[in-house]
Structures are given as structure tokens and as C-alpha cells.
MARMILO-765758 format. One record per residue (C-alpha): x, y, z. Coordinates in nm, 2 decimals. Each point is the difference from the previous one (the first is absolute). Example, Ala and Ser with C-alpha at 12.3 -4.5 7.8 and 13.67 -1.06 7.14 Angstrom:
REM MARMILO-765758
{{1.23, -0.45, 0.78}}
{{0.14, 0.34, -0.07}}
END
This chain:
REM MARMILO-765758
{{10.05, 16.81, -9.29}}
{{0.18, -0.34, 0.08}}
{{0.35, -0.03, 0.18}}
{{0.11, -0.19, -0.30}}
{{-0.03, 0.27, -0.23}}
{{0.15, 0.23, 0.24}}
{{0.32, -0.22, -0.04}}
{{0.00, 0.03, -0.34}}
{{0.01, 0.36, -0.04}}
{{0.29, 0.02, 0.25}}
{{0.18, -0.27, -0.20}}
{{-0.01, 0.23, -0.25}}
{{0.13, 0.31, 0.21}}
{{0.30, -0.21, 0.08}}
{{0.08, -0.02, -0.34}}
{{-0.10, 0.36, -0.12}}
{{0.24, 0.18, 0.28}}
{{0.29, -0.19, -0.18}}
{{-0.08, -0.02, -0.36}}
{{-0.12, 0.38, -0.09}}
{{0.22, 0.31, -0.07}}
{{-0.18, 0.27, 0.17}}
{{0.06, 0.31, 0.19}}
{{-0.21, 0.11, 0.35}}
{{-0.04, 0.28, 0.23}}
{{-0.08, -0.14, 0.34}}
{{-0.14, 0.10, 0.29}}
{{0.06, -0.16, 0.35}}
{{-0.18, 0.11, 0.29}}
{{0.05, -0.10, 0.38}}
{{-0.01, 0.12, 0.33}}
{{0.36, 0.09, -0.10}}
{{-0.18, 0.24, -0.22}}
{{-0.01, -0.01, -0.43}}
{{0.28, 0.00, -0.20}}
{{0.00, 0.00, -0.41}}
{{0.24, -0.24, -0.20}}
{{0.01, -0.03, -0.38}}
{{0.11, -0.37, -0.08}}
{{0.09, -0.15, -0.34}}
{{0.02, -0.29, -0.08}}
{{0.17, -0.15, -0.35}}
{{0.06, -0.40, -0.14}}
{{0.16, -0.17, -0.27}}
{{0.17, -0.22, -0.10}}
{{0.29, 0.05, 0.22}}
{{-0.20, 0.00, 0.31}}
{{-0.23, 0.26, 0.19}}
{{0.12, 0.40, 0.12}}
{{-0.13, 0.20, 0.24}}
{{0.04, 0.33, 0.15}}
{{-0.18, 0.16, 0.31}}
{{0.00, 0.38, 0.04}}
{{-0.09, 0.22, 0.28}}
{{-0.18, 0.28, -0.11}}
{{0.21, 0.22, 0.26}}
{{0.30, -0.16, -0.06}}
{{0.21, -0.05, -0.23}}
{{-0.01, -0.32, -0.26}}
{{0.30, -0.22, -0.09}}
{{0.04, 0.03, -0.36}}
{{-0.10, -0.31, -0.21}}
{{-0.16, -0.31, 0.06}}
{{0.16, -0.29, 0.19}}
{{0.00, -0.34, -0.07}}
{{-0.20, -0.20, 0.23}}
{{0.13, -0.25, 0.17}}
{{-0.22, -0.17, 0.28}}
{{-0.37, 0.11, -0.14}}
{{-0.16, 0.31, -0.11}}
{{0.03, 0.28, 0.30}}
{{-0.31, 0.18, -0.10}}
{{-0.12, 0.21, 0.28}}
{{-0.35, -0.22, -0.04}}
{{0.23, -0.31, 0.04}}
{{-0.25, -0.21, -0.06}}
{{0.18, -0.38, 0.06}}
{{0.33, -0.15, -0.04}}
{{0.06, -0.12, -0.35}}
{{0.05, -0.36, 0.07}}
{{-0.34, 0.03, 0.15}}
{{-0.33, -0.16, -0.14}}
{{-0.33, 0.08, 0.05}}
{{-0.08, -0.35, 0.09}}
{{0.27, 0.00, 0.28}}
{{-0.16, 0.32, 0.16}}
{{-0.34, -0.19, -0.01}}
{{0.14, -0.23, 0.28}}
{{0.02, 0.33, 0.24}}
{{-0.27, 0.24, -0.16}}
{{-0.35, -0.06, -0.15}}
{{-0.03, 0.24, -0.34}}
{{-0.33, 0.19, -0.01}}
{{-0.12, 0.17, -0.30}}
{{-0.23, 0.27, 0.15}}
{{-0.09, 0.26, -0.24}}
{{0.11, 0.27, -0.29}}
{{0.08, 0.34, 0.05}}
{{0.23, 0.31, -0.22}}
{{0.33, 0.04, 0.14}}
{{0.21, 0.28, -0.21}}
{{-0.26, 0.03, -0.25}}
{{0.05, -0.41, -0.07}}
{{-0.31, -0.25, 0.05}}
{{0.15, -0.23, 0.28}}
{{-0.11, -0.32, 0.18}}
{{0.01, 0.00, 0.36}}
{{0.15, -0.34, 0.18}}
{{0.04, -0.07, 0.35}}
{{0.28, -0.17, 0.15}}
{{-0.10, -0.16, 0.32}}
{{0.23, -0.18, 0.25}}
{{-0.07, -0.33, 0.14}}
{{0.14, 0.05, 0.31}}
{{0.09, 0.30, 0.22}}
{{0.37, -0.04, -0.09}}
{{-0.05, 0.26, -0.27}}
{{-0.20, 0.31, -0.12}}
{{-0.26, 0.01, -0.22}}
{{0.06, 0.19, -0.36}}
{{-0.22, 0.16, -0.27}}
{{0.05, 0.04, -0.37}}
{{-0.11, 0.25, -0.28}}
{{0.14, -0.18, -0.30}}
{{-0.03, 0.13, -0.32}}
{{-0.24, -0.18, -0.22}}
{{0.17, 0.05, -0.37}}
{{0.38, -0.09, 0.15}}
{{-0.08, -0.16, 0.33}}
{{0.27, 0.25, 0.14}}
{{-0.09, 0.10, 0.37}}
{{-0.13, 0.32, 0.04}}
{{-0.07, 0.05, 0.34}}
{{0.09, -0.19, 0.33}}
{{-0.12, -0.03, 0.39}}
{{0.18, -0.13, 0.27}}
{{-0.27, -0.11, 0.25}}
{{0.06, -0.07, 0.36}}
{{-0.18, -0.26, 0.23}}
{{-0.25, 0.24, 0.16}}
{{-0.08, 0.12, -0.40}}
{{0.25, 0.34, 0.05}}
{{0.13, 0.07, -0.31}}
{{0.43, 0.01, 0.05}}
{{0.09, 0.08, -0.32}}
{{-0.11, 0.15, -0.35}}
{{0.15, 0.03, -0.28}}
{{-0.20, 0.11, -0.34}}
{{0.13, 0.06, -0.41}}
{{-0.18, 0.36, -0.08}}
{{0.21, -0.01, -0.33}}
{{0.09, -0.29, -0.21}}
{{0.19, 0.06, -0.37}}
{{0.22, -0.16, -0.23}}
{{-0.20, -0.34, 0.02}}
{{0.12, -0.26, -0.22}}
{{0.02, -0.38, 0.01}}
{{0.34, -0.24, -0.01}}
{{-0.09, -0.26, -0.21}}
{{0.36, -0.24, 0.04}}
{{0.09, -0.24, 0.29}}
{{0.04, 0.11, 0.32}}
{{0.26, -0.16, 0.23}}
{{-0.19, -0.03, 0.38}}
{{0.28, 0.03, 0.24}}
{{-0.03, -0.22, 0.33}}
{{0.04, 0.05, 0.36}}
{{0.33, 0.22, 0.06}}
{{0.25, -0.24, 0.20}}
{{0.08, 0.05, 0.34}}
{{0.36, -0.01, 0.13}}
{{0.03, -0.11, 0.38}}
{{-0.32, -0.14, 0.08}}
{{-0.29, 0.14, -0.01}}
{{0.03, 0.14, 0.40}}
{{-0.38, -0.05, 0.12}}
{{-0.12, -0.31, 0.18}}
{{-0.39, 0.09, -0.09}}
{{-0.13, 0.16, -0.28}}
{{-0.36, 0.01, -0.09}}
{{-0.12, -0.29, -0.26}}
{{0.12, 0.10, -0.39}}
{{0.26, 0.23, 0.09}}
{{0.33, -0.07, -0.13}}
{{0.31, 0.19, -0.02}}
{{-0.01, 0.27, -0.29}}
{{0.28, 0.15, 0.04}}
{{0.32, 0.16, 0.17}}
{{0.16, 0.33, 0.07}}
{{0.23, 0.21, 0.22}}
{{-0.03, 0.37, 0.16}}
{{0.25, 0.20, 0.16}}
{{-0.16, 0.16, 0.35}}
{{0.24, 0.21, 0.22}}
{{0.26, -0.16, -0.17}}
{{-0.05, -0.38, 0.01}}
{{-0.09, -0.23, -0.19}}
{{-0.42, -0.12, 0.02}}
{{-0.12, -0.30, -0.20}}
{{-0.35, -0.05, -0.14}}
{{-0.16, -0.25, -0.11}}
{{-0.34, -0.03, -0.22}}
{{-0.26, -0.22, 0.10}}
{{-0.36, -0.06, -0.23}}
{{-0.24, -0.20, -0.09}}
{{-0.02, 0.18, -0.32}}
{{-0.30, 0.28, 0.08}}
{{0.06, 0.05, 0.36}}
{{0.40, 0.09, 0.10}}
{{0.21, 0.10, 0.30}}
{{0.37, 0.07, 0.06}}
{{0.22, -0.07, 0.30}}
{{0.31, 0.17, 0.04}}
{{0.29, -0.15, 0.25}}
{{0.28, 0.25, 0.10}}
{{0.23, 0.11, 0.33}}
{{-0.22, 0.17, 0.25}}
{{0.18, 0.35, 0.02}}
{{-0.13, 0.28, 0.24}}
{{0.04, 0.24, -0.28}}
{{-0.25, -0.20, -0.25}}
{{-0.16, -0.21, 0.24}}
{{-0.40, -0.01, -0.01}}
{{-0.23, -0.03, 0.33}}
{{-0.11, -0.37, 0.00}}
{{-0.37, -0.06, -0.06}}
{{-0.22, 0.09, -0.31}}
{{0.01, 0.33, -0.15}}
{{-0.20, 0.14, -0.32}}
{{0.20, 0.05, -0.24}}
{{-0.24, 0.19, -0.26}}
{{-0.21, -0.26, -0.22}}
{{0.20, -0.30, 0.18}}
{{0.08, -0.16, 0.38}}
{{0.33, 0.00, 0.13}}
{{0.11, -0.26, 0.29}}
{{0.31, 0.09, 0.16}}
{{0.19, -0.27, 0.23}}
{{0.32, 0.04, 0.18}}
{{0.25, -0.36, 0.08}}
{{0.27, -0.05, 0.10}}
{{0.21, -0.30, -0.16}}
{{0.35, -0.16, 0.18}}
{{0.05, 0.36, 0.12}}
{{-0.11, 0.23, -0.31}}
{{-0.26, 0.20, -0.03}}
{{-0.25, 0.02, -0.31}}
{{-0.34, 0.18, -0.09}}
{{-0.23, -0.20, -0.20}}
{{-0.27, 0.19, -0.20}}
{{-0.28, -0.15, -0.18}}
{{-0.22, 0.16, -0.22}}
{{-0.28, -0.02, -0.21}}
{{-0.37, 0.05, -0.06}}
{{-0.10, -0.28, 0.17}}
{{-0.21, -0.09, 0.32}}
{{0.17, 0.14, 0.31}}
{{0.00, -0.40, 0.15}}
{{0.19, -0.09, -0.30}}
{{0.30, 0.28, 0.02}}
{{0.04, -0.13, 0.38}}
{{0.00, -0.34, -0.07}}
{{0.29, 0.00, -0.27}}
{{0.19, 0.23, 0.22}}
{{-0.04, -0.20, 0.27}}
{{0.16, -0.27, -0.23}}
{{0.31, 0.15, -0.19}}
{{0.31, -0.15, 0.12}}
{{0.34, 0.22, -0.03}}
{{0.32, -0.16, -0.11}}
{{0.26, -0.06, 0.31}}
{{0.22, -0.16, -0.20}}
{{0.13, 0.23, -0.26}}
{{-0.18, -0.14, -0.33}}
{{0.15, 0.18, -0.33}}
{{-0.26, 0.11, -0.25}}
{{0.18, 0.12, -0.39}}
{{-0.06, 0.38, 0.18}}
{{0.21, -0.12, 0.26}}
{{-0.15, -0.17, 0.38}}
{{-0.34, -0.04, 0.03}}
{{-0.16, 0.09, 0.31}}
{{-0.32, -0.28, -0.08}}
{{0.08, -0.35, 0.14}}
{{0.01, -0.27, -0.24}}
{{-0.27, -0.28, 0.03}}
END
């Protein structure tokens, strides 16, 4: 089965994730043990919902308007992403058929073309092209992560025009000096830890993602430097000091353990008191 045909069939997955009302019950296994979620997903034509629930917890009522991409616990690529694009970093390989969920499925592999990424497989659903079930693969062939539909109802098709929302803008720079080739900046957020402010930022290349968070290094909240496992994904944990101040910079994502280091190694902390919309920012402008 050619590589060609591989891309075609994920073309389609990219499509299906966003333009299908359907409801899931997901399983997600890692060395941080399994969890369940049930996920549902609506469109129309005022845009896409969503709603994640944890089966032990409690779930927010309603679905949300989404407004960066579809956060479907498969989260399969950014929506401004093509299929073509991810062809410049991974080679598509249609590999087989199998049954996932009682549902015929093909099987396609997503193979890196470097060692700046992990390797992925896909179950995808051969009537909706919906992804059924998904490996995270790491470069000794461990699997990191699983994740796998066992239920899939309410299935129906949107048949109107679908807007594709782009690349979330970035305020204050984007903070890194190196990132690995095809990752942009996805998005931005903030997190309270012991009581201050921590910034993070969202870095992808559309499949593969990591997230590097910038905040005051407090002896309360702060983190040993080095890497630590942090369940399915790698954390890097660096501690600098800038004009006097001190900040902890964490970087993570399911990613190489080189690549973590080497964006760490790179994020450069404002010393200069940068304001963001939330207020100062603690990533240095470019």
C-alpha cells in the first residue's frame, strides 16, 4: 500500500474530526495509567461545539463554542493544518485494515522524517474516516501513549461550509530562539501556581505539539531542574535568573527528550516588563 494513498486517507481524517456530529467514549492509556472520557462533538452553521467529560468527574453542562480548533482528546491536527503540509515532516503509510469498535477501519502510519518527532498510528474509520484509535510511538518503538473509541453514536454528517480557523496569534513574541522545523505558535495561556502568574505558550507543527510555560521561580512551586516524566509526556525544567529575578521555565510535550532541552535551553524571559492584554508577560519579545 503506497504512501500516496496513505495521504489521502488522512486528508480525509482532517476533515472528518471537524465536519461530523458524533459522540465518543474514549479510552487513554499511559504509564500514567487509563482514564475514560466521553467527548462530543457538534457543527453547524454557527461553527463547531465541543464538550470533554471525565468519567469520574463531573462535566460542564453544554457544549462550548470552539474557538482555536476542535479539542478532541484524539486531537488529531490543528485546523489550519493540511495534509499536504504534514507531508513535508511525516511520510503517510497505509498499512492495513482491522475492526476497531465493531467498525471496519484502515490502519495508516504516520512516520517522522527526522528524530525531532514521534512516530503515530491511526485506526480510522472506513465509512466516516473519523479516527478510531491512536499510538504515540517513541524512537526506540515504546508505545507513549494510547488512546482508543470503544463506543461511537450519534454519527451524522454537516453538509454546509465550514470556516478553518488559522494559527492563534501570539502576543509578546513568540519567547523560543529554536524550535523544531513546522512548529509555530498555536496558542497562548496563563496559570496561577503558588500564587503567580505562569505563562504558556503552544508550539506545533500540527500532529506533533509541546508547551513551554515561563513564570517566577518560587521555592513553594518551584520544580527540580532536569527532565521528569510527567505521565504520557516529558517535562524539562530550567531555572534563570534575569537582571536579578528569578524564573522557572517548563517545557513539555511528547516529544524526543533532545528536543524538550533544546527549546529550554532557548526561551528567553522578559527583563524588561513587556505588557501582554492579561497584564506583563514574562516571555521576551523577539
Amino acid at each position: 500500500m503506497d504512501r500516496h494513498s496513505g495521504q489521502e486517507a488522512f486528508a480525509r481524517t482532517l476533515l472528518a474530526v471537524r465536519c461530523f456530529n458524533y459522540r465518543m467514549l474514549v479510552v487513554r492509556a499511559s504509564a500514567a495509567g487509563m482514564k475514560a472520557f466521553e467527548l462530543e462533538h457538534g457543527v453547524g452553521e454557527e461553527g463547531e461545539r465541543a464538550a470533554i467529560k471525565a468519567l469520574d468527574g463531573e462535566m460542564q453542562p453544554g457544549l462550548r463554542r470552539l474557538e482555536g480548533g476542535l479539542p478532541s482528546i484524539l486531537q488529531l491536527a490543528a485546523p489550519d493544518v493540511s495534509a499536504a503540509a504534514l507531508a513535508e515532516h511525516y511520510r503517510f503509510e497505509l498499512i492495513g485494515r482491522a475492526r476497531i469498535a465493531d467498525r471496519p477501519v484502515i490502519v495508516i502510519d504516520a512516520v517522522p522524517m527526522d528524530e525531532l518527532r514521534y512516530a503515530q498510528r491511526f485506526w480510522l474509520d472506513s465509512h466516516s474516516g473519523l479516527p478510531l484509535k491512536r499510538l504515540t510511538i517513541d524512537l526506540a518503538g515504546r508505545v507513549v501513549e494510547t488512546l482508543q473509541v470503544v463506543r461511537l453514536e450519534q454519527l451524522e454528517a454537516f453538509d454546509g461550509r465550514l470556516a478553518v480557523n488559522s494559527a492563534m496569534p501570539v502576543d509578546g513574541g513568540t519567547g523560543v530562539s529554536w524550535l523544531p522545523e513546522g512548529f509555530v505558535a498555536r496558542g497562548q495561556a496563563a496559570v496561577e501556581l503558588a500564587g503567580e502568574r505562569m505563562e504558556s505558550r503552544l508550539y506545533g507543527d500540527g500532529l506533533s505539539s509541546l508547551s513551554v510555560f515561563v513564570g517566577p521561580w518560587l521555592d513553594a512551586a518551584a520544580l527540580p531542574a532536569g527532565l521528569h516524566a510527567l505521565g504520557a509526556s516529558k517535562a524539562m525544567v530550567r531555572h534563570l535568573g534575569v537582571k536579578g529575578s528569578g524564573y522557572q521555565v517548563v517545557v513539555v510535550g511528547e516529544v524526543p527528550d533532545p528536543v524538550l532541552v533544546q527549546v529550554a535551553e532557548g526561551v528567553a524571559p522578559a527583563d524588561d516588563g513587556h505588557s501582554t492584554q492579561g497584564g506583563r508577560s514574562n516571555f521576551r519579545r523577539e
